[in-house]
C-alpha positions, 0 to 999 in steps of 0.5 A: 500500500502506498502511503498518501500524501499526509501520511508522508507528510507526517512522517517527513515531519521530523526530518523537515524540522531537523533540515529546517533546524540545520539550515537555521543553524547553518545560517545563524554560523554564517551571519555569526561569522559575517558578524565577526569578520565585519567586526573584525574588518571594522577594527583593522579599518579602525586601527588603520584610520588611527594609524593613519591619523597619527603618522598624518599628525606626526607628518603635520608636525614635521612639516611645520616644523620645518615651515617654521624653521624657514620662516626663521631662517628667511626672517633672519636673513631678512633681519640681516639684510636690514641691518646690514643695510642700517649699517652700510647707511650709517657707513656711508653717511661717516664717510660723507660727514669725514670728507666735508669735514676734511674738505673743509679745512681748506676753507679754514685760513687758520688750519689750511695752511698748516695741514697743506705744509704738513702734507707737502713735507709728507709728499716730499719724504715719500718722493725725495726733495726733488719732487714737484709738489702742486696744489690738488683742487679739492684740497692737499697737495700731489707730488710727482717724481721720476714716474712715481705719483704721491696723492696727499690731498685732504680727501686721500688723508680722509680716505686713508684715516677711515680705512685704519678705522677698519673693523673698529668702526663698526664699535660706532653703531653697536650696542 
């Protein structure tokens, strides 16, 4: 005898349930599984954000050190170019006030005729006592002598005194 459809049905029952279980089971590892791996994938993408994070930072830290370590170093050369330009200022304004100071001794009848002797009798023991002495325009005298030359003149006498100064002048405008 054959058995009818709800007789089989019945008696499949057990074996649906347990198939049923099974596959419950089997799906409940598997989303259990995709839970831990998503889990798990969340962590290392965490982990590597952070990383990330903290090497960015390091790397932001890093270069704005440097940044700044550029911007220091391009404000002192531009701290030294201006006080080298101060400096250079300052220089040339002492030169300027020497040579009209020095210049000035010529329009002076007391003191010219001293300092014109003075650097006469300079120009002749440089050049021997057959030298010919003439008056410089500015100022002083120029001696000449078998081919050799000998400026005395007020400005050579201004020129020669702020070149002894040397390093010395720079005592003028530091601190």
């Amino acid at each position: 005898m054959k058995p009818t459809s709800d007789q089989a049905m019945t008696a499949l029952a057990p074996v649906r349930a347990a198939l049923l279980r099974t596959a419950r089971d089997e799906a409940q590892g598997l989303l259990d599984r995709a839970d831990r791996e998503v889990a798990a994938l969340l962590g290392e993408a965490r982990a590597t954000a952070r990383s990330l994070l903290e090497e960015a930072s390091r790397q932001g830290e890093r270069d704005g050190a440097a940044a700044a370590r550029s911007i220091r170093a391009g404000a002192r050369r531009v701290a030294r170019a201006r006080t080298l330009a101060v400096r250079r200022e300052a220089y040339e304004e002492l030169r300027r006030r020497a040579f009209a100071r020095g210049r000035a001794l010529r329009e002076d009848p007391a003191a010219y005729p001293a300092v014109r002797d003075w650097l006469r009798q300079r120009a002749l023991r440089l050049l021997g006592p057959d030298a010919e002495v003439t008056e410089a325009p500015d100022g002083g005298v120029v001696g000449r002598s078998a081919g050799r030359r000998a400026e005395c003149t007020l400005d050579g006498l201004t020129a020669r005194a702020l070149d002894r100064l040397g390093a010395e002048v720079e005592a003028l405008w530091s601190p």
